[in-house]
Structures are given as structure tokens and as C-alpha cells.
C-alpha positions in Angstrom: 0.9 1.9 11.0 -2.1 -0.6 10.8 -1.7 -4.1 10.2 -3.9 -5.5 7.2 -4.3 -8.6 5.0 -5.4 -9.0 1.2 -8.9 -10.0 0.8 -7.5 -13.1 -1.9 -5.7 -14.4 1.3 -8.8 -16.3 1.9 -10.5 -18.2 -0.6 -14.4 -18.4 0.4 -17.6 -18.9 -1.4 -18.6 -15.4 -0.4 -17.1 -12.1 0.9 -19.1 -12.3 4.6 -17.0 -15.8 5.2 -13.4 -14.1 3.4 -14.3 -11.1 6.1 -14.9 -13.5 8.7 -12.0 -14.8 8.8 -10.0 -11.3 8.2 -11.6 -10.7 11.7 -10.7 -13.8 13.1 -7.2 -12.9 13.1 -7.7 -9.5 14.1 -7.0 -7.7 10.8 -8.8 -4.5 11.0 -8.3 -3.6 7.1 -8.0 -4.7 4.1 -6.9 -4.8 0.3 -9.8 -5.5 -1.5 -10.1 -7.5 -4.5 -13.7 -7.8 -6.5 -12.9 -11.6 -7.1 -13.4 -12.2 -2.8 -16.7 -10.7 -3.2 -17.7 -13.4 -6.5 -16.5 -11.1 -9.4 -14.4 -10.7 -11.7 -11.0 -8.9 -10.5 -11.8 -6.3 -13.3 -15.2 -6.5 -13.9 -17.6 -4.4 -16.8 -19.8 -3.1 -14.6 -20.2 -2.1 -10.5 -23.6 -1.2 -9.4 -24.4 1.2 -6.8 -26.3 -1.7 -5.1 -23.5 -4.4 -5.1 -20.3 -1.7 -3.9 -22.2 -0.9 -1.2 -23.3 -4.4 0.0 -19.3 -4.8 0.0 -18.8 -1.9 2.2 -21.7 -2.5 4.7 -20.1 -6.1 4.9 -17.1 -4.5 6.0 -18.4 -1.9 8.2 -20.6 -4.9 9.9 -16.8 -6.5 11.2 -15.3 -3.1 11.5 -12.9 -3.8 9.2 -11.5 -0.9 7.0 -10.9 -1.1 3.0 -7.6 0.6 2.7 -7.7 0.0 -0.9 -9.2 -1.5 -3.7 -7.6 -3.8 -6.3 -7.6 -2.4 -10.0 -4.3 -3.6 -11.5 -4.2 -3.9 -15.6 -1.3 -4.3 -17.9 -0.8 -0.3 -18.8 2.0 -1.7 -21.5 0.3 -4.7 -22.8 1.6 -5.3 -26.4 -1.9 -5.3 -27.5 -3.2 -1.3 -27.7 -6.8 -2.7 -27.3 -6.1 -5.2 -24.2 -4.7 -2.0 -22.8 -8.2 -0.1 -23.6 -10.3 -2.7 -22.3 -8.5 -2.4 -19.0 -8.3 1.0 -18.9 -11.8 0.7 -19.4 -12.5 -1.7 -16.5 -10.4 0.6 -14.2 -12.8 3.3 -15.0 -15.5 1.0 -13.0 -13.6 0.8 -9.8 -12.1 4.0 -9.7 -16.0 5.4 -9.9 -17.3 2.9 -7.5 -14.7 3.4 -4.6 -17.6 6.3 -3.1 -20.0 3.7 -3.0 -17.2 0.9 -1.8 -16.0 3.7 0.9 -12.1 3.9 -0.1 -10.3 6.6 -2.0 -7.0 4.7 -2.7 -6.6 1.7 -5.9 -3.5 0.0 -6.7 -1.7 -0.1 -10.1 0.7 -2.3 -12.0 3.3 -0.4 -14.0 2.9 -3.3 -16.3 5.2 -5.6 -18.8 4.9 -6.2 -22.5 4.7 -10.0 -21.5 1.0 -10.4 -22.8 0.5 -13.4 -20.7 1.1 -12.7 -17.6 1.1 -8.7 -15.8 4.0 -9.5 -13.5 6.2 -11.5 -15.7 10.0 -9.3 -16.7 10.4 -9.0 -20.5 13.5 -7.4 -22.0 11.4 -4.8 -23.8 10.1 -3.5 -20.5 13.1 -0.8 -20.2 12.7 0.9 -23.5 11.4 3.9 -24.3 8.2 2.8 -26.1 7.4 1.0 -23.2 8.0 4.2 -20.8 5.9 6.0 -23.7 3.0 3.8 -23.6 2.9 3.8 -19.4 3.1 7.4 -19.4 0.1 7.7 -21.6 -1.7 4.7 -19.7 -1.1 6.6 -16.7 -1.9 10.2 -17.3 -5.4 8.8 -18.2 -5.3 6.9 -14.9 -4.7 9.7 -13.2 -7.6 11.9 -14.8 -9.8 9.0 -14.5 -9.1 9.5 -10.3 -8.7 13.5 -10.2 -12.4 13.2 -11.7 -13.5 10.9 -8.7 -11.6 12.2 -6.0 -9.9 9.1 -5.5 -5.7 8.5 -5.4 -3.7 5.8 -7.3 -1.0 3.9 -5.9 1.3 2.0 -7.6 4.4 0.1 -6.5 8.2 -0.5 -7.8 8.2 -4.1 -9.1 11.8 -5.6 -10.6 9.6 -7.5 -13.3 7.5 -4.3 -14.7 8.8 -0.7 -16.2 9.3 0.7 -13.3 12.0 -1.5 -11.7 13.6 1.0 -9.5 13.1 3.6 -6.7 14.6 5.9 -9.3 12.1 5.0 -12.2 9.3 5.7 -9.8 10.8 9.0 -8.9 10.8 9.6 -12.7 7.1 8.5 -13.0 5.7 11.4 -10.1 7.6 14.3 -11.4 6.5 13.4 -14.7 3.4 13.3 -13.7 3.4 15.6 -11.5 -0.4 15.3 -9.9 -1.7 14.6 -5.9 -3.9 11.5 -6.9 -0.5 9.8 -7.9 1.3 8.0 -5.0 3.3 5.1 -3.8 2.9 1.2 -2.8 6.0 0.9 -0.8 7.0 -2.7 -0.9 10.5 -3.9 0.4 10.0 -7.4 -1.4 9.3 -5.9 -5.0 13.1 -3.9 -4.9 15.8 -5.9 -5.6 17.3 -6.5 -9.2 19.7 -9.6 -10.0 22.7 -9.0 -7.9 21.0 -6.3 -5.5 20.6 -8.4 -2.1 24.2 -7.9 -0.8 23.1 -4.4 -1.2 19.9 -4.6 0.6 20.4 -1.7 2.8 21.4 0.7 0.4 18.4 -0.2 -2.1 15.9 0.2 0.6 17.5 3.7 1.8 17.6 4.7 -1.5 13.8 3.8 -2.1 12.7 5.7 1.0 15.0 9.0 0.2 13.3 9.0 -2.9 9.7 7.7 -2.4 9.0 8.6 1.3 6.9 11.6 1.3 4.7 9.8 -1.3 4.3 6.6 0.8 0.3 6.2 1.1 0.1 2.4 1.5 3.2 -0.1 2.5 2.7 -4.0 1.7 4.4 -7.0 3.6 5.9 -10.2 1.9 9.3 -11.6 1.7 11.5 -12.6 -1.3 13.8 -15.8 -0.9 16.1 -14.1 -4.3 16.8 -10.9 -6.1 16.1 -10.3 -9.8 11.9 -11.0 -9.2 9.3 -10.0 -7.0 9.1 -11.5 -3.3 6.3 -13.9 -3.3 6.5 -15.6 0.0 4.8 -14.7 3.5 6.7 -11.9 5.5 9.2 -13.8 7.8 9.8 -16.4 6.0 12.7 -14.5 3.8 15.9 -12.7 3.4 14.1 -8.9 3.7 15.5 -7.4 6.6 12.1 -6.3 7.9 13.6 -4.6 11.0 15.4 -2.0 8.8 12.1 -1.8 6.7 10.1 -1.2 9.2 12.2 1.0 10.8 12.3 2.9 7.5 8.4 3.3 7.6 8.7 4.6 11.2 11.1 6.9 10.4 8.8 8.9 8.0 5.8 8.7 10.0 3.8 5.9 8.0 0.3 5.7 9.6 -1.3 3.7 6.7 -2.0 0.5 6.6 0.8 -2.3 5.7 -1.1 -5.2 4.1 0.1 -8.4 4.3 -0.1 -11.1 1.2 1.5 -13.7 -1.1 1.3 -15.7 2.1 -0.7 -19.7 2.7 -4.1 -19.3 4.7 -2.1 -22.0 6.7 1.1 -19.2 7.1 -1.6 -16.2 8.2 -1.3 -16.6 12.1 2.8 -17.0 12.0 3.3 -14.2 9.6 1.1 -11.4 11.6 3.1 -12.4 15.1 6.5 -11.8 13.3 5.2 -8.8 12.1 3.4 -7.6 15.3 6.8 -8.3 17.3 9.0 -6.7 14.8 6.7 -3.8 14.6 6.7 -3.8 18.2 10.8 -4.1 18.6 11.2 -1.0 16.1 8.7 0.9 18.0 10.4 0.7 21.4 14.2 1.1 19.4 12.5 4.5 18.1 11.3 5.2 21.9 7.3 5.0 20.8 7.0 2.5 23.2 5.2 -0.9 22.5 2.8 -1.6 19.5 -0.8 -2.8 20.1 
């Protein structure tokens, strides 16, 4: 697997000085997000010209886009907030030639209509699974279209809350440009830690042969997301990363929801646990 870092890590007054520093620790990808290169996370428009500016940027420091940013609220309460992002999706998905990626994360979304990420009790019913469905069948066609794949990620706060729910979500589905954000932090419901193991075998039985992109954080409770730099936390990242060696992850495992400040810690814990689960697995020593 490849260590990476999110783009938003950084916070520069242009993209050549957020890639600078990307290369500075050694990353050699990223996840992208338009807002590192001065615009807005979602934008209206993506010219030819300004994609591939971003690209060259990045082929300049060798460093790879592993995937591009284009996370909306599928389940907003509001039919044309939903719209208006599945329109501004429709930009990234058909500039990710020009950017030089084929893979754009999703949110499963919330009917919070302030914030994407944010649980609302209304989440689990099954107008909410309706609306997603429909949100993401579009989604999908939108990236069969463009040769590009989706990946979206199990999140405690959003519709799909479990490893099970995102099972649900492929078969229903059912289509190759629809795959998984594996992302140990994001798992656990209110109650779930003392379970840890089991929720993270479970997710991997379930998920592991549509595992295109993994992400690293930590989570200091269960019942929300993780938000805190990897090592700094309760995940047991050596079973987690033992999981992703297990099923062959090559991908890239982004790190993020970490402090500029926490960057250099964060990638040795995860360089010497990626190292200590390579030698357990007999693949000898990491890079």
C-alpha cells in the first residue's frame, strides 16, 4: 500500500506551495480537494486549462492523485440542494481525464441540512435509503459515462452507518464504478469499541474485494466519526492494517483529520506499523 496525505492538510495560498510541502514529507500521493488549488470544493465549472495545470503541478513533484474530492449531501432535506450538487459532481467526475485520476470520493449523506457529516435520527429510514439510492444510481451513470469509479466510505453519522449497509448499497447497485473507502475510524456505533475487532472483521468480510482506497485517522470515542491524526487514538491500527494486508491492498491509504503540526509524528507511526505488519505477514520490511 502507498502512503498519502489530503491535499486540505496543508493550508497554502496556492496548490504548488500545499504540493511542496506534500513532498517535503515524502508523500507520494494525494487526496485532492479543488479548495487546495483556490476553488471552491464543489465548483460550477472546471476548465480543460485549469485541471490540467493541477495535474502538471503534480506530475512536476511526482506526486500521484489517487483521488479527487467530490463529496455532496445525496440526502439533503432540500430536493434542489441535492440537484445543485449532483450537478457540481458532474464537473469533477468529467474533469478527472484532464486532472489524471479515475477514482472520486462520496458522502452517503445525512438529512442534517447544515452540516454533511452530522447523525440525524431520520438518516436510517427508508425515505432516506430511497433518496441515496436514487442520488447514487445517477452517480454512478454520471462515472460509467467518464470511465471514472466512485468510492464512498461507511460513516456512523450518514445512511450508511455499517459494513452491512454498505454491502446493501453494492448489490443494489450492482455496477464496477461503485467501490469502497475503507476507513477503520468512520466504523464504530455508540457502544461498538469493546467490540473493535469484530466490527473491523466484519467490515473487511464484507467490503474487502471492493476496497479501492483505504484512509488513516483515529477516533478517541464510538457513536461518531474519528477526527483525530492516526496514532493518537483507540483504533487498533495493527489489526487494521493487518486487515488491508491480508486482502492484498496496494492503493493508497491517505492520511487526514490530522494538525500540519501532527504530520511528521503521524506518518512515522504509520510507516513503523506498516512496517511491523509487513514483517508479521513475512513481506519483509516496508519502504
Amino acid at each position: 500500500m502507498k502512503l498519502g496525505i489530503f491535499t486540505k492538510t496543508f493550508d497554502r495560498p496556492n496548490l504548488g506551495l500545499v504540493l511542496d510541502e506534500v513532498k517535503s514529507y515524502g508523500f507520494g500521493s494525494v487526496q485532492f480537494n479543488i479548495e487546495s488549488a483556490g476553488g471552491n470544493p464543489m465548483p460550477d465549472h472546471i476548465d480543460e486549462e485549469y485541471a490540467t495545470g493541477v495535474r502538471e503541478e503534480m506530475k512536476l513533484r511526482e506526486i500521484e492523485m489517487a483521488a479527487v474530492s467530490g463529496t455532496f449531501n445525496m440526502i439533503h432535506p432540500d430536493p434542489q440542494d441535492r440537484a445543485d450538487g449532483m450537478r457540481r459532481f458532474r464537473e469533477i467526475v468529467r474533469a478527472c481525464g484532464w486532472f489524471g485520476t479515475s477514482l472520486v470520493t462520496l458522502c452517503t449523506g445525512t438529512r442534517d441540512p447544515d452540516y454533511m457529516w452530522a447523525y440525524h435520527p431520520e438518516n436510517s429510514s427508508s425515505e432516506a435509503w430511497r433518496d441515496m439510492i436514487v442520488s447514487m444510481v445517477e452517480a454512478v451513470r454520471i462515472a460509467e459515462d467518464h470511465g471514472v469509479i466512485l468510492v464512498f466510505e461507511t460513516e456512523v453519522s450518514n445512511t450508511v452507518d455499517s459494513a452491512t449497509k454498505a454491502r446493501k448499497l453494492l448489490d443494489e447497485v450492482q455496477s464496477p464504478h461503485l467501490k469502497v473507502v475503507m476507513d477503520g475510524a468512520n466504523l464504530f456505533p455508540k457502544g461498538g469499541l469493546k467490540r473493535m475487532r469484530e466490527i473491523l472483521d466484519e467490515a473487511f468480510d464484507l467490503l474487502g474485494g471492493d476496497i479501492a482506497m483505504a484512509h488513516a485517522k483515529d477516533l478517541e470515542r464510538d457513536g461518531e466519526a474519528g477526527h483525530v491524526a492516526a496514532g493518537t487514538g483507540l483504533l487498533d491500527y495493527d489489526h487494521y492494517l493487518n486487515l488491508l494486508q491480508g486482502i492484498g491492498f496496494d492503493g493508497a491509504l491517505i492520511a487526514h483529520s490530522l494538525r500540519e503540526d501532527q504530520v511528521g509524528e503521524s506518518k512515522i507511526f504509520l510507516h513503523e506499523t506498516m512496517d511491523r505488519v509487513l514483517v508479521r505477514s513475512g513481506g519483509g520490511e516496508g519502504e
